[in-house]
GUTIVO-664976 format. One record per residue: y, x, z of N, C-alpha, C, O in turn. Coordinates in steps of 0.2 Angstrom, whole numbers, plus 5000, padded with zeros to 4 digits. Atoms other than C-alpha are relative to their C-alpha. Layout:
REM GUTIVO-664976
YXZYXZYXZYXZ ...
This chain:
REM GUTIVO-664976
499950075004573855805311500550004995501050044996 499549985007574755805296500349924998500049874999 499950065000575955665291499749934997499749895002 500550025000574955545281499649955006499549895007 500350044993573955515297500549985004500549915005 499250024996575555495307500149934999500149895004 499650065001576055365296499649945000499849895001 500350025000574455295295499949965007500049905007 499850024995574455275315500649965002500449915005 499550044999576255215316499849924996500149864998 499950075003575855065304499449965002499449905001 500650064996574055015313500549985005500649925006 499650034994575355005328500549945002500549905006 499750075002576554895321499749944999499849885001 500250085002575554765314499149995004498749965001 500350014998574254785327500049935005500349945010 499850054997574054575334499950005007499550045010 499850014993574554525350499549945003499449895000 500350074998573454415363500349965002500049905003 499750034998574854355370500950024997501150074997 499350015005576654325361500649965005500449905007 499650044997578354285370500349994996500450044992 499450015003579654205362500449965000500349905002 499450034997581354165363500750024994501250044996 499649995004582254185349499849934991499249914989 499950055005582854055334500149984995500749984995 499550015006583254005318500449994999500749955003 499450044999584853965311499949924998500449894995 499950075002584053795307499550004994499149954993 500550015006583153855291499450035000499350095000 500849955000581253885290499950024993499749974989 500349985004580953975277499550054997499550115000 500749944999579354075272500350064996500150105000 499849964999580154205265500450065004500650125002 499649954994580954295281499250015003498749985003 500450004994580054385293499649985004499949965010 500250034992578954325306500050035006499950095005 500249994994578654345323499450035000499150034995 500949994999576854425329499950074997500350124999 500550065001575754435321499550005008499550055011 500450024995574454345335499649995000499449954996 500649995003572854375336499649915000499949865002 500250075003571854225331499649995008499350045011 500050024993571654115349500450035003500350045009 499549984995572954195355500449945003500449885001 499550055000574454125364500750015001501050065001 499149995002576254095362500349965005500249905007 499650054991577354055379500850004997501150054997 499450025007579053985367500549985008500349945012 499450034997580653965380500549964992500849994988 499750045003581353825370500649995000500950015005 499250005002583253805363500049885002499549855002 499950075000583753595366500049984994500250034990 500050005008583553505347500749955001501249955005 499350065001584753365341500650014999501050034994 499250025001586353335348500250095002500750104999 499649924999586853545354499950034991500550054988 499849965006586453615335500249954995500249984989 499650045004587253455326500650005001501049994996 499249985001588953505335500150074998500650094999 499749955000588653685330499950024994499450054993 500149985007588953715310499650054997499350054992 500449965000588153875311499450014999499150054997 500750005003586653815311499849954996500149894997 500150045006585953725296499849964998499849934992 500650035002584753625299499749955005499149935004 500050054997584953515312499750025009499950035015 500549964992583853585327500150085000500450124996 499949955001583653745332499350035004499150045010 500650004994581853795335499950064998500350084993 500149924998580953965338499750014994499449974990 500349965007580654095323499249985000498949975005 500650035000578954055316499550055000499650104997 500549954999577354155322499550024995499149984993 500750005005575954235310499550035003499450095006 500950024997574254195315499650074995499650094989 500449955004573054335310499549974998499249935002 500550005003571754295299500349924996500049914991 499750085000572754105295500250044991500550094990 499949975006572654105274500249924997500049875000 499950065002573353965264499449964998498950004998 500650054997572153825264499650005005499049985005 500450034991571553835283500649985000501049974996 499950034997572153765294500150025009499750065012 499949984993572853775314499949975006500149915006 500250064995572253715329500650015006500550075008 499449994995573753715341500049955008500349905008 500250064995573253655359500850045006500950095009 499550004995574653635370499749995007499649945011 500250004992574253715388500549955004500349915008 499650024999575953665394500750015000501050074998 499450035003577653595394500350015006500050005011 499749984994578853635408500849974997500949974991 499350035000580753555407500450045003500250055009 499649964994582153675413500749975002501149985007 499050034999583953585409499749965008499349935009 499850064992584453495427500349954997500249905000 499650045001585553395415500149994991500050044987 500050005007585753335397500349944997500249895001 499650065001586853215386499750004994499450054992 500150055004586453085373499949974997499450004996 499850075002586552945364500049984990499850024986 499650015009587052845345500550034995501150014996 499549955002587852975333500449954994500249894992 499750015006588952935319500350064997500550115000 499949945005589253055305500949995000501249945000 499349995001591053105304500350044991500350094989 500049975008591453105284500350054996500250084991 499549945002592753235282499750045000500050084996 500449954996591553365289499550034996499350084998 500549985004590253385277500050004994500549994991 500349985007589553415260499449985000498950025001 500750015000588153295258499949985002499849925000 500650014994587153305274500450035006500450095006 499949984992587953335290499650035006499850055011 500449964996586553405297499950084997499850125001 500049965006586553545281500750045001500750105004 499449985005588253565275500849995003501349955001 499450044996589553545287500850074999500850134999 499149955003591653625283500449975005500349915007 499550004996592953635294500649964999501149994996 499650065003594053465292501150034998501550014994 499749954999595553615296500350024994500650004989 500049955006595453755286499649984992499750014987 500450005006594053695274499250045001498650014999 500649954999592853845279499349965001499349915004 500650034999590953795277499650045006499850105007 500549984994589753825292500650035004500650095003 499549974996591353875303499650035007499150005009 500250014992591053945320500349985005500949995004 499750044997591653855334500150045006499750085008 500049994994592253885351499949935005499949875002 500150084994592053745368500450025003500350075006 499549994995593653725374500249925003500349874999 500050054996593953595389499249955000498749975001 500750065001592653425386500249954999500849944999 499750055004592653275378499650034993499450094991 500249975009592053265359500550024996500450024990 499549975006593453335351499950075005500450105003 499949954998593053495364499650054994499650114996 500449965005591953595348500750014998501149964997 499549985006593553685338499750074997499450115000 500049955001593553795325500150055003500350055009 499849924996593753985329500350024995500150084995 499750005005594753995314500649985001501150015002 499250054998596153865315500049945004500349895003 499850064993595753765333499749934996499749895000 499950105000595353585323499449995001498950014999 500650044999594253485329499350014996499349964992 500450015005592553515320499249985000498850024998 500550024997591253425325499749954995499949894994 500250055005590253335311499849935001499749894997 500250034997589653215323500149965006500150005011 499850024994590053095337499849965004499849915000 500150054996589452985350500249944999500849935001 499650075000589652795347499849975006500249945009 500350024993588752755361499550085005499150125003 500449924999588052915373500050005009500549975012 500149984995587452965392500150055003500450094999 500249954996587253105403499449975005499249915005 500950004997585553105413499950075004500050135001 500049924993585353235430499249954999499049894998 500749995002583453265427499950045009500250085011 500349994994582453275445499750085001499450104997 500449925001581853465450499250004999498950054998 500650034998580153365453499950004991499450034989 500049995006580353355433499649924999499149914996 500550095001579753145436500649964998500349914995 499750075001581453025432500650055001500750105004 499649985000582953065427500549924999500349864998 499450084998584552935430500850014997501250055000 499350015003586252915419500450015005500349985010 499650004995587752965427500849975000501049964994 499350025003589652905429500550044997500450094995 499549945003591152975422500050065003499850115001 499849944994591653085438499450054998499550104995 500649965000589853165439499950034991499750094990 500049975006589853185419500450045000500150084996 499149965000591653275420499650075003499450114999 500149954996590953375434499650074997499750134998 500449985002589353425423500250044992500050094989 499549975005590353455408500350085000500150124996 499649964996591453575417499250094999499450144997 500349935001589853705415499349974996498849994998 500450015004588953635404499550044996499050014993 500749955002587753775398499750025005499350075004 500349974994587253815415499549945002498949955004 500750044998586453625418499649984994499249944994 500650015004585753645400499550065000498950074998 500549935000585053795403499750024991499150034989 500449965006584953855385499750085002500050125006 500149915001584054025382500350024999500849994996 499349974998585154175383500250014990500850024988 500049965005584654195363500349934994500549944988 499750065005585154015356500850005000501250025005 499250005001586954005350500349924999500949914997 499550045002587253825350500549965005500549995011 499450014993588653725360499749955004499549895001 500250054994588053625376500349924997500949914996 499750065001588153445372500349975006500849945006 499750034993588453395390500750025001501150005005 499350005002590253465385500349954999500949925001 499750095002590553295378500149965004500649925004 500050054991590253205396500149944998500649904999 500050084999589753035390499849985006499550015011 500450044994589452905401500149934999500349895004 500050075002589352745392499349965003499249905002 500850034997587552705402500250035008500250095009 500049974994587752725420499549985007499749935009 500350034995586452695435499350004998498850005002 500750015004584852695421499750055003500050105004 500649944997583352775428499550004995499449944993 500549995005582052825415499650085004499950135007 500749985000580152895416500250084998500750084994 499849925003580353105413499349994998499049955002 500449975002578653145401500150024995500150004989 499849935005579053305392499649984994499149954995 500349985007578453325373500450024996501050004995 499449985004578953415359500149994992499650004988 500150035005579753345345499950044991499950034985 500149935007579553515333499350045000499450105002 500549955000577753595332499849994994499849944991 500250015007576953645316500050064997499950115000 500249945004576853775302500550014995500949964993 499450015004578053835291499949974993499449974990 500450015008578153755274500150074995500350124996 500249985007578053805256500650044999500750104997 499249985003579953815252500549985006500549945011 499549984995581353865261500449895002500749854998 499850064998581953685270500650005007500650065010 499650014994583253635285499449975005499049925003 500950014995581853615301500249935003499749915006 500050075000582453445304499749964994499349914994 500150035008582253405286499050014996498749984992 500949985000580353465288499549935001499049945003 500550055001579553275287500249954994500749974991 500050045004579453125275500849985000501249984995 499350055000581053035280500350045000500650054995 499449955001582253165284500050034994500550044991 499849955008581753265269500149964994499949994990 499850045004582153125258500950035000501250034995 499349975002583953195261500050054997500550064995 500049965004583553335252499949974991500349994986 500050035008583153235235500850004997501249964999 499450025001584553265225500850055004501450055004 499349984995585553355237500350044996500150084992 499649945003587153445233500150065005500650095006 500149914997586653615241499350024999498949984998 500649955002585453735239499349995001498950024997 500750034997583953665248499849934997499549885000 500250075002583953515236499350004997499050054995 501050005003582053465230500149954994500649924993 500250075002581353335220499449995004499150035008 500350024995580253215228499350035002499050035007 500649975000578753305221500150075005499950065010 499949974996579253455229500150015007500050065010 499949994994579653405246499249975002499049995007 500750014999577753325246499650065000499150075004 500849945000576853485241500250055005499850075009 499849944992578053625254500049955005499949985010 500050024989578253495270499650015003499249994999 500349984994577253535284499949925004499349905006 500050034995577753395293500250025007500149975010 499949994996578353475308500249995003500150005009 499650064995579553355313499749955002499949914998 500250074998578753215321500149975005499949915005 499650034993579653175337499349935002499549885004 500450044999577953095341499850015011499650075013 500049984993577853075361499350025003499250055008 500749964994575953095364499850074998499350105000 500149915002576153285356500350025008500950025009 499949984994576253345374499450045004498950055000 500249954995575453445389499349984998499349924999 500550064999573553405386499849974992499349944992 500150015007573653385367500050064998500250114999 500249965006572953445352500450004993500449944991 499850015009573853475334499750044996499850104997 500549965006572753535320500649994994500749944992 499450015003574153575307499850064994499550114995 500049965007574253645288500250074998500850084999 499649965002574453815281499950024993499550044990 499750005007575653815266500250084999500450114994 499849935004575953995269499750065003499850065009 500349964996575054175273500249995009500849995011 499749974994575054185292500149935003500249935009 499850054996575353995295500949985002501249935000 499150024999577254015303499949965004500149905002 499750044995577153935319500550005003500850055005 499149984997578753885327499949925004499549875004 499950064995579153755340500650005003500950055004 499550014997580553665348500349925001499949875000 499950095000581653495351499449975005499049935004 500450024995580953485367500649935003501249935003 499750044998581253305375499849995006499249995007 500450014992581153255393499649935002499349915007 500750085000580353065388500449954994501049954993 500150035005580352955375499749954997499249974994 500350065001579552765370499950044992500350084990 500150015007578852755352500449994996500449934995 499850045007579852735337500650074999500750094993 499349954996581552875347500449954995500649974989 499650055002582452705341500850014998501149984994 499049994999584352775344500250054994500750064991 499949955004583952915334500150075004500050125000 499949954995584153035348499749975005499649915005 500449994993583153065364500250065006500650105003 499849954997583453175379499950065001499650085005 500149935001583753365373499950055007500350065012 499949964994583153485385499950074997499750074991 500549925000582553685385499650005007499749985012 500650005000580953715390499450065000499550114996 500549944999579453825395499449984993499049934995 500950045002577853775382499650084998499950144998 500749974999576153855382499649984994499349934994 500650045004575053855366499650064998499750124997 500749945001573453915361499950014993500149964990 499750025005573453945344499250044995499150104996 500649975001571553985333500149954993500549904992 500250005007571053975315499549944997499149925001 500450065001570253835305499850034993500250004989 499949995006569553915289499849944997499449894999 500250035006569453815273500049935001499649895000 500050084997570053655282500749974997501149955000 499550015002571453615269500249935000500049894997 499850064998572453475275500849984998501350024998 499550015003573953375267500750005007501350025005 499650014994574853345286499849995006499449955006 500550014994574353355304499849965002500049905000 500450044999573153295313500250025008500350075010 499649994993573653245332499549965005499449905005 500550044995572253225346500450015006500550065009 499750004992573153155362499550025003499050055002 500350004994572553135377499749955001499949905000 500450074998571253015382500549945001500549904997 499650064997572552885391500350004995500449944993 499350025007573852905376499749964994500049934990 500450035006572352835364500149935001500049905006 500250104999572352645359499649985004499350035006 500650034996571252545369499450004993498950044993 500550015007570252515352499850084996499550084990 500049945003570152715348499950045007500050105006 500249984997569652765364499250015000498849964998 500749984999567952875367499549925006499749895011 500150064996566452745371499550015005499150055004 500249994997565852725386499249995000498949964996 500749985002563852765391499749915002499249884999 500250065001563752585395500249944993499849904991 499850055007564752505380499450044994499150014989 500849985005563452625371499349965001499149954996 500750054999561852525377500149944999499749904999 499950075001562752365373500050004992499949944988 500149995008562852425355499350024995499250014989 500450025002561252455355499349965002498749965001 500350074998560652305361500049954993499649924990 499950065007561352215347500050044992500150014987 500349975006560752335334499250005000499049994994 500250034999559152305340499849944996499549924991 499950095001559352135339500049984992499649954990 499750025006560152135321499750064995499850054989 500449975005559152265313500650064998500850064992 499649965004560452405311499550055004499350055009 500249944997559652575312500450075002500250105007 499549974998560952695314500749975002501149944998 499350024999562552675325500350075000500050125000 499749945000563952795323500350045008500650025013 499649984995564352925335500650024998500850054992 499049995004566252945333500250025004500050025009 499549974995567553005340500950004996501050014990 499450005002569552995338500450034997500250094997 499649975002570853045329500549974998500449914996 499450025003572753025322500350044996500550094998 499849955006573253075306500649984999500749924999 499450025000575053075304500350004994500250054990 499850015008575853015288501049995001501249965006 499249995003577953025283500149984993499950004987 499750015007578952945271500649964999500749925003 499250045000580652865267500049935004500549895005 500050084995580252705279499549995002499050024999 500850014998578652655289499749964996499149964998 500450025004577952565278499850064992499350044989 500249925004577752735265499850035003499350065002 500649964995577252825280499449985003498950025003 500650015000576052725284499550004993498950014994 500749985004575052725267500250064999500150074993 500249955001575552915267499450045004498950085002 500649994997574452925282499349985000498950015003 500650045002573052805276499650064993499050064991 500149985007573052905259499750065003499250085001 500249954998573053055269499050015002498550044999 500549984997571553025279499449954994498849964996 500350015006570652945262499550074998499050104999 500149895001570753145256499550025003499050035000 500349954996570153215270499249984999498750024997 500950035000568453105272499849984993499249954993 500250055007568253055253499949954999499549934995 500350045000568352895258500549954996501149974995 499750055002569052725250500749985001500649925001 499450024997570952695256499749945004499849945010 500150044999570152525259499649995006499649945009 500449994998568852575269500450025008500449995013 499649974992570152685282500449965001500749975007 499650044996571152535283499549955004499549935010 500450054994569752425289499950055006500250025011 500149954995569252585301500849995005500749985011 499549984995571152605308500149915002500449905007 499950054998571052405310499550015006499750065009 500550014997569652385320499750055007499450035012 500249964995569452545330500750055001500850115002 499149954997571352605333500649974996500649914995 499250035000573152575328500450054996500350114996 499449985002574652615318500650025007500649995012 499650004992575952685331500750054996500750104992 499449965001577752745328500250075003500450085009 499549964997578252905329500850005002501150015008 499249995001580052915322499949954995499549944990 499750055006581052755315500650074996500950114999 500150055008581452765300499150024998498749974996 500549975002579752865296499450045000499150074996 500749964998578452945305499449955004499749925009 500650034998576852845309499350055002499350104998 500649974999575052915316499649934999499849875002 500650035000573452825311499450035002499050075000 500649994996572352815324499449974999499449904998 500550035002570552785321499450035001499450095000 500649974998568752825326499850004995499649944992 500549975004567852935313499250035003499150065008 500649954999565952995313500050065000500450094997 499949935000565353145318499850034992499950094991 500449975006564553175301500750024994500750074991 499450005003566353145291500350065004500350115002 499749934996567153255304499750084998500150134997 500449965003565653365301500450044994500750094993 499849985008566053365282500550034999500550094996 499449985000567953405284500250055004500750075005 500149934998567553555294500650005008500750055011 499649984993568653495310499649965005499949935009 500550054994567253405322500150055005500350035011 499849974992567353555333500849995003500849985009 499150004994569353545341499849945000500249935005 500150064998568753365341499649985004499649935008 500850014992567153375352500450025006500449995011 499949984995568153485363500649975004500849985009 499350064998569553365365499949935003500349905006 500250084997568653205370499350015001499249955001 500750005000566653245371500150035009499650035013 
């Protein structure tokens, strides 16, 4: 064998895909299509992600840049820009025992800009410092440089939450037990060994004490990488409006942050165990990544925060050629659907053709659900980004899919200020047309 073949051999082996993909390893915050990926994974394959906590751990830790801290992004074999990905979430597992909370406030000395971006050390000055966790309390984040304080972000109002091992209800705790929990605070967050951010349960709030809240894991980061290099928070309509303009390197204009976003931020609660997300690829290989696992959630994540955990997720991950779509498409779960966008039953079907009959209609639509998710500086921009969106898709009237999402489903808050799904039942024939009716027969038929 002469070298030539050798090398020929060594480089089928490298980039020969995997049917199955572990990963645990993360960004420092920025998705950029440029780096590396993960993989590559064979088209249906699947990806077992041990998740890092989003939010409040990589907002006290300057080093990373981008608000969250979710897993390097994966390439899909055969996944070419203009398809699309079907991403069915097998499951969701919750690991932290314990996790803290609450209402942040930006602290202005600290940053450049964006505080989730661009954060210096109020001390020395240094940008992106590194920090050490000494004692608890929100002044325990300090420089590793010169000790000061450097936390760009603080709790105005904030909890702690011991999470059930049953993984069903978790209950705010008081000072004593937050103190206690503090004290090892990366052991009841259970970060993965490869995230570097600092445990927020170091802070030991306990402004909420006695609350019990519903545990239903979903995660608020799944999706594709975009176009242009962005901070993985800053990845939908509303957040990446702080890119406009911005004073650092990842500033856009507004055109720009429409044509590379993904959307992958959506902190929408029915993206859970049992869902489907059909999502864009802005770039060779797609660039799956996932994280900003939460242990539950109401509609709107109103505070601004929700409860950070780490996390087991399970997704299945298959190819959609020539299904070019402007922002995902998110098929819950039967129960999570409006009452007016649920599949109809074989009795409400003979009642509808009873009165077609009657009224002389010859064709009824067989249809079926869906929620296209739209982003944009406020819900009211998110919601006609999602109307506009699903216009596109089907060729049809704007006017046409607002009668549609009135009538046969719902506007639903993802994230205040900015993320909305427009839920509504489409024909099979339109589904047909837009090349996604199969992941949607298989999701509700």
């Amino acid at each position: 064998m002469d070298v030539g073949e050798t090398l020929t051999i060594i480089e089928e082996s490298i980039v020969q895909a995997a049917e199955t993909l572990f990963v645990n390893e993360f960004t420092d915050g920025i998705l950029n299509p440029n780096v590396p990926m993960l993989g590559p994974l064979k088209d249906g394959g699947t990806i077992i992600a041990n998740t890092a906590p989003g939010c409040w751990g990589p907002m006290i830790t300057p080093t990373i840049r981008g608000g969250h801290e979710v897993t390097k992004p994966v390439y899909i074999e055969g996944a070419e820009v203009g398809d699309a990905l079907v991403i069915e979430i097998q499951s969701i597992q919750v690991t932290s025992i314990a996790t803290s909370s609450g209402t942040d406030e930006a602290q202005s000395d600290r940053f450049i800009g964006d505080p989730f971006v661009k954060v210096k050390c109020p001390g020395c000055g240094k940008l992106y410092p590194s920090t050490i966790v000494q004692g608890i309390g929100q002044e325990a984040v300090k420089c590793a440089t010169c000790g000061t304080d450097t936390t760009p972000f603080k709790m105005s109002n904030g909890y702690t939450m011991a999470l059930s091992p049953k993984g069903d209800i978790g209950l705010t705790l008081g000072k004593e037990a937050a103190r206690r929990i503090a004290q090892n605070a990366k052991e009841f967050m259970r970060t993965p060994e490869k995230s570097v951010q600092n445990p927020v349960t170091a802070f030991a709030p306990s402004d909420l004490i006695g609350l019990m809240a519903r545990m239903r894991p979903f995660v608020g980061q799944l999706g594709t990488t975009p176009s242009k290099a962005m901070p993985d928070s800053h990845n939908a309509g509303d957040f990446g409006t702080f890119l406009i303009g911005a004073p650092h390197e990842f500033t856009m204009t507004e055109d720009e942050l429409d044509i590379h976003r993904t959307d992958g931020h959506m902190d929408i609660s029915r993206v859970r165990a049992g869902a489907v997300v059909i999502c864009p690829v802005k770039v060779p290989g797609g660039g799956v990544y996932v994280g900003d696992m939460h242990a539950m959630q109401g509609d709107g994540e109103i505070a601004g925060h929700t409860t950070d955990v780490a996390g087991i997720v399970q997704l299945k991950v298959s190819v959609l050629k020539k299904v070019d779509l402007q922002g995902p498409i998110v098929l819950p779960n039967g129960e999570d659907l409006p009452y007016t966008a649920k599949p109809f039953t074989k009795e409400e079907k003979r009642i509808a053709r009873n009165l077609a009959e009657e009224f002389g209609v010859k064709n009824i639509e067989d249809s079926f659900p869906l929620s296209i998710v739209g982003s944009g500086a406020n819900l009211n921009s998110a919601t006609d980004n999602a109307l506009a969106r699903a216009a596109k898709l089907f060729d049809l009237p704007v006017e046409e899919v607002r009668n549609r999402a009135t009538i046969t489903g719902s506007i639903e808050i993802g994230r205040h200020p900015g993320v909305v799904t427009a839920t509504m039942l489409m024909p099979k024939s339109l589904l047909k047309q837009a090349r996604i009716y199969k992941p949607i027969k298989r999701q509700y038929d």
